[in-house]
C-alpha positions as CSV (number, residue, x, y, z in Angstrom):
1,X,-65.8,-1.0,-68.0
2,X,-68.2,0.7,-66.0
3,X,-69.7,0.9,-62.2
4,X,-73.6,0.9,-61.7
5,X,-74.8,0.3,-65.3
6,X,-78.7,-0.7,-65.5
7,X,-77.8,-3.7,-67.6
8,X,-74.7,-5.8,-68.4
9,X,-73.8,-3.8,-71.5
10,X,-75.3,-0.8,-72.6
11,X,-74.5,0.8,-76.0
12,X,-74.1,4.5,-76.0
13,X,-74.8,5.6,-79.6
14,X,-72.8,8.8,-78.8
15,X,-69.7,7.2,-78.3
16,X,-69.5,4.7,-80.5
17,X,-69.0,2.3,-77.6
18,X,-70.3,-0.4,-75.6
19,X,-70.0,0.3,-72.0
20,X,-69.8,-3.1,-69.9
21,X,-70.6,-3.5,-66.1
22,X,-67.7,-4.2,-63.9
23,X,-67.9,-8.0,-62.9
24,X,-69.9,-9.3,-64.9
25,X,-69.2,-13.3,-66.0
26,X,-67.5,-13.8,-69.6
27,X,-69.8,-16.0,-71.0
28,X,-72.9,-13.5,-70.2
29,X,-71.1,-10.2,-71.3
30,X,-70.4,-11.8,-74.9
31,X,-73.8,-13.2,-75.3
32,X,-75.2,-9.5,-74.8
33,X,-72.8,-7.8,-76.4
34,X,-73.3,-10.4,-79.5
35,X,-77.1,-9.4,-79.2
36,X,-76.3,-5.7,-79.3
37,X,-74.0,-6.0,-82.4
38,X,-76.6,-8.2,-84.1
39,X,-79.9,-6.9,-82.8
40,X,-79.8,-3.2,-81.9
41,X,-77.1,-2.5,-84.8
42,X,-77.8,-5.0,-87.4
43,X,-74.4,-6.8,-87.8
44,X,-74.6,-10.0,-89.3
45,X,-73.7,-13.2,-86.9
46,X,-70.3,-14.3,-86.8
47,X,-69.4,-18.0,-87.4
48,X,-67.1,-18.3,-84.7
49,X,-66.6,-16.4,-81.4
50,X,-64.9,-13.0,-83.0
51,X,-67.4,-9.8,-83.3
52,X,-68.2,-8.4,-86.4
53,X,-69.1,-4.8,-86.9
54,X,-72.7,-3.9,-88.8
55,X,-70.0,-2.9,-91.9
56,X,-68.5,-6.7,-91.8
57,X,-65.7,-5.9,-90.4
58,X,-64.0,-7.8,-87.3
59,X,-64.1,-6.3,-84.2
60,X,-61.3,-6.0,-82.0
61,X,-61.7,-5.9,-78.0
62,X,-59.8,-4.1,-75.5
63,X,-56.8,-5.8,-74.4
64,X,-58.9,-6.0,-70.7
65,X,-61.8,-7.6,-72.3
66,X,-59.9,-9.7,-75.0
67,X,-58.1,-11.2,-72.1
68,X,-61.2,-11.9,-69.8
69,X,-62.6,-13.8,-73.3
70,X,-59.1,-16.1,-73.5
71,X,-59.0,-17.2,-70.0
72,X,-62.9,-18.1,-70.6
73,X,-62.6,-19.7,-73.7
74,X,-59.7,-21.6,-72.1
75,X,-61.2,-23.5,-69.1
76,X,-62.9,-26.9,-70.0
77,X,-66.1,-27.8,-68.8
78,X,-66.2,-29.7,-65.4
């Protein structure tokens, strides 16, 4: 996670990573880093709510974020 990022995610080519602003709600951190995955690096969609890589492998996230994503994906809708 980073401080002062232009976007919500940002994928840095270099690193082979996506950088993620500090804060930023679940729900709209997955959607862009789904469209990054899909869009800017031509993985294919995933069926369920796991990342797949361009290569069709699953994508694991860092424990930080992976934990963010459970606690989300836990709450019911009010």
């Amino acid at each position: 996670m980073a401080d002062d990022l232009p976007k919500i995610a940002v994928w840095d080519p270099d690193e082979v990573s996506i950088l993620v602003a500090r804060g930023t709600p679940t729900g709209e951190l997955m959607r862009e880093v789904a469209a990054i995955l899909t869009i800017d690096l031509g993985a294919p969609a995933s069926v369920d709510d796991r990342f797949v890589c361009f290569c069709g492998a699953l994508l694991e996230l860092p424990d930080e974020l992976a934990a963010l994503v459970a606690v989300d994906s836990s709450c019911e809708p009010v």
